[in-house]
C-alpha positions as CSV (number, residue, x, y, z in Angstrom):
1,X,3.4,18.3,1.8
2,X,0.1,16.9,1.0
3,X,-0.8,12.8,0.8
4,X,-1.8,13.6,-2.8
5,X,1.2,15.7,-3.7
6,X,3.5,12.9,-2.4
7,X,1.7,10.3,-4.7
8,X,1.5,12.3,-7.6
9,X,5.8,13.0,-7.5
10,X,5.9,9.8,-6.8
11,X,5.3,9.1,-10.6
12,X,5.9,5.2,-9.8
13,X,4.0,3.2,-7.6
14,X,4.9,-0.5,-7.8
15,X,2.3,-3.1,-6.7
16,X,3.5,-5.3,-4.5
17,X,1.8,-9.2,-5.1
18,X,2.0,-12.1,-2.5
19,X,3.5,-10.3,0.0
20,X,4.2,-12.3,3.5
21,X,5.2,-11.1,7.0
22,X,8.9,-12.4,6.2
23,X,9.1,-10.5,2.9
24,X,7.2,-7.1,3.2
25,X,10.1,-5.0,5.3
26,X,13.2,-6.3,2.7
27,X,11.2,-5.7,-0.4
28,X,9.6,-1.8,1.0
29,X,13.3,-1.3,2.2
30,X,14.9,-2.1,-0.7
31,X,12.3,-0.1,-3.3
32,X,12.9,3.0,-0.6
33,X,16.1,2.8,-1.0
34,X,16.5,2.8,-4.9
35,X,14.5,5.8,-4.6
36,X,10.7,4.8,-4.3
37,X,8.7,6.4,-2.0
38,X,5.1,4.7,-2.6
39,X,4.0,1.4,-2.5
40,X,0.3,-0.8,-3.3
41,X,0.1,-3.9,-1.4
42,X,-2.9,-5.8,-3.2
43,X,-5.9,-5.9,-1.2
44,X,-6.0,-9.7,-1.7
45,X,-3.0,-10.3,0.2
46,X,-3.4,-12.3,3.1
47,X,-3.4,-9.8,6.3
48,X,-2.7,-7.0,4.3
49,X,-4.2,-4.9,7.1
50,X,-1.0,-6.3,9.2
51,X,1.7,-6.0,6.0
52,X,0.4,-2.3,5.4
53,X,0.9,-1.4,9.6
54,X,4.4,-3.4,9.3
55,X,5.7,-1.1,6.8
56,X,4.6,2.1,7.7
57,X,5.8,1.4,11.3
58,X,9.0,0.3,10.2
59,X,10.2,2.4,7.0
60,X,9.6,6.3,6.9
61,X,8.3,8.6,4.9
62,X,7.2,5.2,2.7
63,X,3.2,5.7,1.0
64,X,1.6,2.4,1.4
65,X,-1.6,1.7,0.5
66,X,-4.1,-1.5,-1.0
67,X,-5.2,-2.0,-4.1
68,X,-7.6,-3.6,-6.3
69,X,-10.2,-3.6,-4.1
70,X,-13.0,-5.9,-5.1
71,X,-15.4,-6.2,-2.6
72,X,-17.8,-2.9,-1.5
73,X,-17.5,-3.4,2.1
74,X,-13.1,-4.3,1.9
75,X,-12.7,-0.3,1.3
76,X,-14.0,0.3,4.5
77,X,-12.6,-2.8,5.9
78,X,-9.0,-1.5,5.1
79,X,-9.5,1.8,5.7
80,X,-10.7,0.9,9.9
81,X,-7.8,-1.5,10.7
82,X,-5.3,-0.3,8.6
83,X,-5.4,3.2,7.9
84,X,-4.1,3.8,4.4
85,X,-4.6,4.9,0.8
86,X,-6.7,3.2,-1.4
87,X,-5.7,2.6,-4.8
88,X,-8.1,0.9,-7.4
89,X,-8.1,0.8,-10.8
90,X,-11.1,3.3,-12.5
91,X,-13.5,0.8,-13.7
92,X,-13.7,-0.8,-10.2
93,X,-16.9,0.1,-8.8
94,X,-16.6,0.4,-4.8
């Protein structure tokens, strides 16, 4: 199945604030196992580059990506150390 597919039956995609190396894995477990299968970690997020790797390393099958990008140049930031989806919110300019 497609990346797009997976996101779109997803239909919930919970965004994921203040996020820490010691919380990330119990809080992307937890929503996997209640039945989500797609995460946003906020762009903003201290090493969200390293949060984003952590969980798709660790739980599978689990969509992660970063959101509310704000800066032009943090898409392609993101996108080099931390390959992922990019979620942002339509009147966002990147």
């Amino acid at each position: 199945m497609e990346m797009l597919q997976r996101v779109q039956q997803a239909k919930v995609i919970p965004v994921i604030r203040e996020a820490t190396g010691e919380n990330i894995l119990p809080i992307a477990r937890a929503l996997y196992n209640g039945g989500i299968t797609a995460i946003e970690i906020t762009a903003e997020t201290p090493d969200v580059e390293m949060l984003i790797k952590e969980v798709r390393s660790n739980v599978d099958d689990m969509i992660v990506g970063a959101g509310q990008c704000s800066i032009r140049k943090q898409p392609e930031l993101l996108l080099w150390r931390a390959p992922s989806l990019l979620f942002r919110q339509p009147s966002t300019p990147v």
